[in-house]
C-alpha positions in Angstrom: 9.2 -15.5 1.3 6.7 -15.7 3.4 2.8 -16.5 2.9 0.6 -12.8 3.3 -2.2 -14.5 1.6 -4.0 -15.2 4.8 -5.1 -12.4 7.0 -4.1 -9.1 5.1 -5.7 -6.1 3.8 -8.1 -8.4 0.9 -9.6 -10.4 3.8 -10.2 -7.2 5.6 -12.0 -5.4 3.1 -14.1 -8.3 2.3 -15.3 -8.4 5.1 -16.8 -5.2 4.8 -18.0 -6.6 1.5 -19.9 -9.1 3.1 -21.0 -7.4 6.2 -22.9 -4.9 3.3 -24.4 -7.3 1.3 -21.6 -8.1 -1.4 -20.4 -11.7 -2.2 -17.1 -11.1 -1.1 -14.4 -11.9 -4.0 -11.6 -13.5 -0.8 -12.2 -15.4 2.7 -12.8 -12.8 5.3 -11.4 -11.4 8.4 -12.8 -13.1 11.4 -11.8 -10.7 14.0 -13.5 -8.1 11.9 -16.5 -10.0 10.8 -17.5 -10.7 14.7 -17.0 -6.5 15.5 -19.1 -5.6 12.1 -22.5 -7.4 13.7 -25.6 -5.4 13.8 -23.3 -1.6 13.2 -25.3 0.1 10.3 -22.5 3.1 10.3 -18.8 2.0 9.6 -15.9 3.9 9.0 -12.7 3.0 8.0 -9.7 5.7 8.7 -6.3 4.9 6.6 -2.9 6.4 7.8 -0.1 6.0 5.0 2.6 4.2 6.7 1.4 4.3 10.0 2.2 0.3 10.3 2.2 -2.1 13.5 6.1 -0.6 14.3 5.1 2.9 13.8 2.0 2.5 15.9 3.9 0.7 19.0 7.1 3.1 18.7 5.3 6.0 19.1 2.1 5.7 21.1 1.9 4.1 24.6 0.2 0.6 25.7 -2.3 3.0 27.6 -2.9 5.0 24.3 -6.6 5.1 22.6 -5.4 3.5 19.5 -3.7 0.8 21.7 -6.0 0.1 24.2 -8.6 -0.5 21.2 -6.4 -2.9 19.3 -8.3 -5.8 17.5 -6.5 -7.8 15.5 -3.3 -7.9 13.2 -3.3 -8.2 9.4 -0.8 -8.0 6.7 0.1 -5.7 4.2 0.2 -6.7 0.5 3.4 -8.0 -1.3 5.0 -5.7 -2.1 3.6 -3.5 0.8 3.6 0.0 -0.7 1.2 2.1 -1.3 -0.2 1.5 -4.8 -0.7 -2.2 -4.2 -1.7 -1.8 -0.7 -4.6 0.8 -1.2 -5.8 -0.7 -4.4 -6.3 -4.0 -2.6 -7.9 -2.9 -0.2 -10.3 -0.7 -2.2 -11.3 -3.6 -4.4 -10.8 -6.4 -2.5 -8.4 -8.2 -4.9 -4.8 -9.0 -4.7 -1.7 -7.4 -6.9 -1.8 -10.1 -8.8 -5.5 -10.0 -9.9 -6.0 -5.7 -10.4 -2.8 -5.2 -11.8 -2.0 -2.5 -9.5 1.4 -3.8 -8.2 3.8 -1.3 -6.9 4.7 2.6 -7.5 5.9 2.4 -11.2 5.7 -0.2 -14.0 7.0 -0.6 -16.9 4.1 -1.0 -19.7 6.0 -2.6 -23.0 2.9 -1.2 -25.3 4.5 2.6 -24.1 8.0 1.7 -23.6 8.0 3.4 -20.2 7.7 3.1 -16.8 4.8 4.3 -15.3 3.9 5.9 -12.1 0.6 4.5 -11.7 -1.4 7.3 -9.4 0.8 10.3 -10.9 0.2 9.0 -14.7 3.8 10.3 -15.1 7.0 8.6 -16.7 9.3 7.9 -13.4 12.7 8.2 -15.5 11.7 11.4 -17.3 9.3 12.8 -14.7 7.2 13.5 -18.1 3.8 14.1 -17.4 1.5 11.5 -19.4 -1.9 13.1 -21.3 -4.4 13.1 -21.9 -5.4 9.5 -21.0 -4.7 8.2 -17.6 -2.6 5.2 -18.7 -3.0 2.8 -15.3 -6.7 3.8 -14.7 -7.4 3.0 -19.0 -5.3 0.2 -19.1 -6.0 -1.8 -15.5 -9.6 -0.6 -14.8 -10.7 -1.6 -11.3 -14.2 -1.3 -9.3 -14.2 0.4 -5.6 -15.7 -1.2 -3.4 -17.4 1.8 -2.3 -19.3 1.8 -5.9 -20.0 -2.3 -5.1 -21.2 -1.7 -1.6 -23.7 1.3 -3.5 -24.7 -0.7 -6.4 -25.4 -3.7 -4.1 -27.1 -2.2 -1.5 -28.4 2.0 -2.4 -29.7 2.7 1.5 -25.9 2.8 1.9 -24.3 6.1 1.7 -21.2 5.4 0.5 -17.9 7.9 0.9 -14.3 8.0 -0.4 -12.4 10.9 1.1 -8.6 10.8 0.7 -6.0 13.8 1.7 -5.7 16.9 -0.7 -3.9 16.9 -3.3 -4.9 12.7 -4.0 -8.5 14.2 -3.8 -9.2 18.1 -4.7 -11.6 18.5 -2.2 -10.3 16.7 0.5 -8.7 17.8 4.0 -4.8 19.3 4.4 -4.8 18.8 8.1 -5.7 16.5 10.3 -8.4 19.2 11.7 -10.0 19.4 8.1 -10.4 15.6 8.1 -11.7 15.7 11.5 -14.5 18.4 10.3 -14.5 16.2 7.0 -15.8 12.9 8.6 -17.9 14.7 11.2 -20.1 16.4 9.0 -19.9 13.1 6.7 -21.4 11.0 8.9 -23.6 12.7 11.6 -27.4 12.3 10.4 -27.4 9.1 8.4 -28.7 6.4 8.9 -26.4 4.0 7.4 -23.2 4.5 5.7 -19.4 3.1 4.7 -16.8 5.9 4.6 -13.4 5.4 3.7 -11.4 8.0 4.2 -7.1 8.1 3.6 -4.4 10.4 5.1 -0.9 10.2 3.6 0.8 11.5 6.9 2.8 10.1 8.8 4.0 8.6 5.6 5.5 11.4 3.9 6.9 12.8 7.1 8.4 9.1 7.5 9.9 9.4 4.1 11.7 12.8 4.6 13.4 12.6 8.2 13.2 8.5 9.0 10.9 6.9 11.5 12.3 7.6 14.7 11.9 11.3 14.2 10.5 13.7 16.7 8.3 15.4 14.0 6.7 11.4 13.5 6.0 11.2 17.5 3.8 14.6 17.1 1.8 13.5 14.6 1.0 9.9 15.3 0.0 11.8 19.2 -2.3 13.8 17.1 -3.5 11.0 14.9 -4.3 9.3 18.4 -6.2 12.4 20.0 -8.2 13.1 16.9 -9.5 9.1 16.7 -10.2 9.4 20.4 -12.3 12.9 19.7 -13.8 11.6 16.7 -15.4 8.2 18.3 -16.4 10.1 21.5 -18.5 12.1 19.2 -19.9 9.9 16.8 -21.2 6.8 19.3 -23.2 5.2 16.9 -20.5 4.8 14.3 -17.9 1.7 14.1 -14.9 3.5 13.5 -11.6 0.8 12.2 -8.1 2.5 12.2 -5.6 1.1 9.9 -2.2 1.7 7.6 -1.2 0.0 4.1 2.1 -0.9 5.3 5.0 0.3 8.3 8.1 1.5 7.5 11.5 1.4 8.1 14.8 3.7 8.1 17.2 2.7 5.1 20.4 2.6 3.2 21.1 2.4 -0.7 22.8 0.7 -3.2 23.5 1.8 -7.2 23.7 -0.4 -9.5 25.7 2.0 -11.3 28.8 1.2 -9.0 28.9 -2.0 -11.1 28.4 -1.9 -14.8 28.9 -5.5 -15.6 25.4 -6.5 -13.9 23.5 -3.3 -15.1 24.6 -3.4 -18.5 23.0 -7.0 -18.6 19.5 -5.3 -18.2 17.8 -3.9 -21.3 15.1 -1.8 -19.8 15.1 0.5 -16.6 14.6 -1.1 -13.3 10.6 -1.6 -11.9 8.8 -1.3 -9.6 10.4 -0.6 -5.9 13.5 0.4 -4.8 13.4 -2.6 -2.2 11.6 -5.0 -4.3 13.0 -4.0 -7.8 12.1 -5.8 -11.0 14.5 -6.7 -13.4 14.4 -7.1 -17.4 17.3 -9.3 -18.6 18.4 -8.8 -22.1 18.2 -12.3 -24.3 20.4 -15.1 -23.1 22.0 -13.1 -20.1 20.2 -14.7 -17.2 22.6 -16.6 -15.8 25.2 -14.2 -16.1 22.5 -11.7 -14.2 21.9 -13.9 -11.0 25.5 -14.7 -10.7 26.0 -11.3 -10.7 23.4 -10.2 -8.5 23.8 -13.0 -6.1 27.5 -11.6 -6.0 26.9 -7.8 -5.1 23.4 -7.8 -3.4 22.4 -11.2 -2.3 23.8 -11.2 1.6 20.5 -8.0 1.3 18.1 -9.4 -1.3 16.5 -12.1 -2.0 16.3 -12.8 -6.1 13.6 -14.5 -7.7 12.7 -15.5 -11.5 9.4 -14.5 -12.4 8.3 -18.1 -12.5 9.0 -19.0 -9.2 7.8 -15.2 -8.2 4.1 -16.1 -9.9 4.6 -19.6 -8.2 4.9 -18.9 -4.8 2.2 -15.9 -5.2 3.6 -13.8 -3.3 1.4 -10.9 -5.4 -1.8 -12.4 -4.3 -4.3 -15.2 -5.4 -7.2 -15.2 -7.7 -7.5 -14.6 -11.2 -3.8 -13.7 -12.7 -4.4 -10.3 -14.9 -2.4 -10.8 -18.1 -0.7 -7.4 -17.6 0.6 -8.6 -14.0 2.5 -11.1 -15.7 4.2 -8.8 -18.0 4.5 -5.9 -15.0 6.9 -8.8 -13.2 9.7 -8.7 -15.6 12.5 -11.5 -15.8 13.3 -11.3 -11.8 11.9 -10.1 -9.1 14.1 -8.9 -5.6 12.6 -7.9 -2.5 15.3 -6.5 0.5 15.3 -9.0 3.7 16.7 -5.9 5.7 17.5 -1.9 5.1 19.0 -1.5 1.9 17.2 0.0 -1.1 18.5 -1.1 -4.3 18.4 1.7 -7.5 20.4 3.3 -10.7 21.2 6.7 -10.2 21.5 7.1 -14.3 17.9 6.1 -14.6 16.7 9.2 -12.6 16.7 13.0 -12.6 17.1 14.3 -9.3 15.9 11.4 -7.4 15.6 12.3 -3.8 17.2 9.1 -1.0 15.0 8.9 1.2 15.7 8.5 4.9 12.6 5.9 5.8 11.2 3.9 3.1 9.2 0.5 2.6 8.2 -1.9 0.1 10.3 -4.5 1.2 10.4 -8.3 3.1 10.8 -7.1 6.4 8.1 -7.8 9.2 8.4 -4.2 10.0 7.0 -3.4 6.7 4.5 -6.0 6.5 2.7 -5.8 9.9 -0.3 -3.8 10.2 -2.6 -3.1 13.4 -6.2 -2.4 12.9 -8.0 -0.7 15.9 -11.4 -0.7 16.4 -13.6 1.9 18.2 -17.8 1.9 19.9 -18.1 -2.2 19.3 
């Protein structure tokens, strides 16, 4: 495994802590620090999935987004969606929110959560009337800290419709979105999150010529957007790349996943493991036997050890989250039980694994 705890979405956003007056909770990101001097109006764009790879597959060198390159940063471990936006947005690592991957297994419900959808991922059951993650791992945006810090700050938090109600479909309604947004104040953070070409990615692989139209149009609209708005510091960025895969089931081999007494966590290429009492050896033998020329096993001990969820403060519930063993893919295979599921779609592209495709993320920067 390697070390993403240097130069990665946390040290991004606490820079923009800092630059707004926040004691930043995680060093900072120099290259952004030096670009935030003296701007009074920043905005921050997201693109789900839209990672270094994705960016330098499908746009030219001579392309806005390229020619305006500024540094590159890591993803979060896992880098997926869940962990990568929620660090980001707080400014603390996996590890410290709680927020770790897509779904978790919470013992106190005996279920595996999907953490944004509130819904059981084996049954598809949707949870109510509590919001399970959101009661049971509060977190603080930094939007509200940057506000509660410093109030001549307007603060904004637009993400794509149907994440947020009210929020743009297209890439023309977040256009119209930010504009409006921003033009006539003073001072101001927006952050503002589109899950394309993420979704796209998901449904017909990376290489696709639908994914080549809409990272174009991704590049015109930045280019349109900091034409118009001069006196704004706009930063372009993804929570992770992405990558085209293949799958394994567990189900082809009954004497490893009978060993496990609860469903499989977390990722489908960083999958967590609960070993039933007195099995474990059996279970890496196993696993080191079927999947280890593709992933890379570790115990939740040496998991927590070598940090690969973050630094900072451990959160209690992270520790339970991890399970007995934690894998994470070193190339294209997804690892999942077809049992477990009810009409679980394979995807073509994917991510949340240990490849530097998946990890690697450009951040552009736009009227230093």
């Amino acid at each position: 495994m390697n070390n993403y705890n240097t130069h990665n979405l946390v040290t991004f956003s606490n820079s923009l802590l800092k630059h707004f007056g926040v004691k930043p909770f995680h060093q900072t990101e120099e290259a952004v620090d030096k670009i935030l001097t003296n701007h009074k109006k920043v905005v921050v764009i997201l693109f789900d999935g839209m990672g270094q790879n994705i960016v330098r597959m499908h746009l030219k060198e001579s392309s806005y987004i390229r020619e305006h390159y500024l540094c590159t940063i890591n993803s979060t471990f896992p880098p997926t969606t869940t962990a990568a936006t929620t660090a980001f947005l707080t400014g603390k690592y996996p590890i410290e929110t709680g927020w770790m991957s897509w779904a978790q297994y919470f013992e106190k419900y005996n279920r595996n959560i999907i953490l944004f959808r509130n819904r059981d991922y084996n049954t598809e059951e949707e949870l109510t009337p509590d919001h399970i993650a959101e009661k049971e791992l509060p977190i603080q945006n930094i939007t509200d800290l940057i506000k509660e810090h410093n109030p001549n700050v307007q603060t904004f938090n637009v993400k794509r419709f149907p994440v947020d109600p009210n929020g743009p479909k297209k890439l023309r309604e977040l256009e119209k979105i930010i504009n409006k947004t921003i033009q006539g104040v003073d001072s101001c953070f927006g952050y503002f999150y589109f899950d394309s070409p993420d979704c796209e990615m998901h449904q017909y692989g990376i290489d696709n010529w639908r994914i080549h139209v809409i990272v174009r149009r991704i590049n015109d609209l930045i280019r349109r957007l900091a034409k118009k708005n001069p006196d704004t510091l706009f930063l372009t960025f993804a929570d992770h790349g992405h990558i085209n895969v293949k799958y394994l089931n567990m189900d082809e081999h009954p004497d490893l996943y009978q060993l496990l007494k609860y469903p499989t966590s977390f990722e489908k290429r960083t999958p967590v493991f609960f070993v039933k009492e007195g099995k474990n050896k059996e279970f890496e033998e196993l696993f080191q036997k079927y999947y280890g020329q593709h992933f890379t096993l570790m115990t939740k001990k040496e998991a927590l050890e070598a940090q690969i969820f973050g630094e900072g403060d451990i959160n209690p519930k992270a520790v339970e989250f991890v399970g007995d063993y934690v894998a994470t893919s070193i190339d294209e295979y997804c690892l999942y039980a077809a049992s477990e599921t009810k009409g679980f779609a394979l995807f073509k592209g994917h991510h949340a694994g240990n490849t530097s495709e998946e990890m690697k993320i450009d951040i552009s920067a736009y009227n230093v």
